[in-house]
Each structure stands twice: as C-alpha cells, then as structure tokens.
TORDO-737964 format. One record per residue (C-alpha): residue number from 1; residue in one letter; chain; x, y, z. Coordinates in Angstrom, 1 decimal. Layout:
<sites>
SITE   n res chain     px     py     pz
SITE NUM   A     A      X      Y      Z
...
</sites>
This chain:
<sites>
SITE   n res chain     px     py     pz
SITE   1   X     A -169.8  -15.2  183.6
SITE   2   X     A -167.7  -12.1  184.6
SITE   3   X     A -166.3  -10.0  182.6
SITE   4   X     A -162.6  -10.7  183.9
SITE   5   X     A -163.2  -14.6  183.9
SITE   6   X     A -164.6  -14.1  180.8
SITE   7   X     A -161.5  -11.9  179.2
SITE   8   X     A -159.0  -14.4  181.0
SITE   9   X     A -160.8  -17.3  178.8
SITE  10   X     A -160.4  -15.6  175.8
SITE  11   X     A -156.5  -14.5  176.1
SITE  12   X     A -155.9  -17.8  177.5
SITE  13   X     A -157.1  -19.7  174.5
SITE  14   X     A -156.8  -17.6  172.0
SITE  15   X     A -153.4  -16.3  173.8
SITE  16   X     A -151.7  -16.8  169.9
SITE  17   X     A -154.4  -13.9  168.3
SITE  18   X     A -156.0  -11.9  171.0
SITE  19   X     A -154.1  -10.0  173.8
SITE  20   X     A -155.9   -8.6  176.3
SITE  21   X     A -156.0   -4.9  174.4
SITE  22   X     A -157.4   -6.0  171.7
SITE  23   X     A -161.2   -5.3  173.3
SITE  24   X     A -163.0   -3.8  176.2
SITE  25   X     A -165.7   -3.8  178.1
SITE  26   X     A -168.2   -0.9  177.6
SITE  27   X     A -172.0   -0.7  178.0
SITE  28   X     A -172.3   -4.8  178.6
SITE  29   X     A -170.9   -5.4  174.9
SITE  30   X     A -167.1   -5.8  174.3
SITE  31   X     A -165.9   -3.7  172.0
SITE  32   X     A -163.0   -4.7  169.3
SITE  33   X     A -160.0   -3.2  167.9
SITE  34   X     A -160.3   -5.0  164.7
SITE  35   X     A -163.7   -6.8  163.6
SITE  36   X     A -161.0   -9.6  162.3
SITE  37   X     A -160.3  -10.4  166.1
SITE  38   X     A -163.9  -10.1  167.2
SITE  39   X     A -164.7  -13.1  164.8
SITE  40   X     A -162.3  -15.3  166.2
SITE  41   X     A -164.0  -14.6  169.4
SITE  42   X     A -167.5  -14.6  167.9
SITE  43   X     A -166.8  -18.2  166.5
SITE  44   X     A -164.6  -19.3  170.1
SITE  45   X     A -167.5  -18.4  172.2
SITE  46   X     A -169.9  -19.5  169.9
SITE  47   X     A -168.2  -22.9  170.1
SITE  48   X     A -167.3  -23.5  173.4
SITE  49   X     A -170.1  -22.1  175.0
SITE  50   X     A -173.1  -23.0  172.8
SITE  51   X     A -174.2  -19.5  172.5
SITE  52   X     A -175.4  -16.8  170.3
SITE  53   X     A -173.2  -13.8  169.7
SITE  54   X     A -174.2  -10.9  167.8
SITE  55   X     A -171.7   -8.5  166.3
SITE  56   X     A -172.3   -5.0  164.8
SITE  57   X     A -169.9   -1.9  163.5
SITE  58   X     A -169.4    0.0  166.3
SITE  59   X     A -169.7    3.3  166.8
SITE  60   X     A -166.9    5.8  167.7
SITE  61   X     A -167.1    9.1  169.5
SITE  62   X     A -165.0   11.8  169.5
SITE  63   X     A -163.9   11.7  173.3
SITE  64   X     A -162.1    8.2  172.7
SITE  65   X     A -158.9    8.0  172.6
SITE  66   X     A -159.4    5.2  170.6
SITE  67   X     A -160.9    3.7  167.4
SITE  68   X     A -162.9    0.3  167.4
SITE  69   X     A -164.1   -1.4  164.4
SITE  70   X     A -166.8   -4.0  166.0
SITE  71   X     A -168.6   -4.8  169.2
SITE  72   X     A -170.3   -7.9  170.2
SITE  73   X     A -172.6   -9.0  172.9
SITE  74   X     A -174.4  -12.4  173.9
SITE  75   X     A -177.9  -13.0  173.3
SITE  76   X     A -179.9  -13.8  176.7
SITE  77   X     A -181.3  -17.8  176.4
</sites>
C-alpha cells in the first residue's frame, strides 16, 4: 500500500482522532506526534488489515522542527 492511500485510510476512519498532521512519513516508518495516536493506529491497522505493527520511542534530532513521541512500521509477512 502507498503511503498516501495508506494516510487517506487512516484520516478517513479515524477522521474523529487522527488528522492528517498528527504523523509522517520518514525512513519507511511513520512517525507520531503523540504515541497516544500511534496506538489507535497500531490497533486500526492491526485490525483491519491482519497485520503486525511494531512501535518504538522515536528518536528526535536537533534539525526538526518538530518533536515526535513514537514511530511505527509494518512487519514484512
């Protein structure tokens, strides 16, 4: 899956807790804002998808402009 088709799925049905800036692609593993919204995708796409998810802290640098707490990727089958 893309990552756009995949980002649409998520804000679409999850459109009441996750907006599209709550995560980002980077390195093939979204990254998270808040590791309380990257649960609520970790157990969506575990779910819907039949898939394994893993989730670790993530790790900020100090060129982003941003902090994130968690970041996630899907385990090859």
């Amino acid at each position: 899956m893309k990552y756009v088709t995949l980002k649409q799925d998520i804000c679409k049905n999850l459109s009441s807790t996750i907006q599209a800036e709550d995560f980002f692609l980077l390195e093939g593993k979204l990254i998270f804002v808040l590791h309380e919204k990257a649960m609520q995708v970790k157990d969506y796409l575990e779910k819907t998808y039949d898939i394994k998810v893993h989730t670790q802290l993530t790790r900020n640098w100090p060129h982003w402009d941003q902090e994130y707490e968690t970041e996630m990727w899907i385990q090859n089958k």
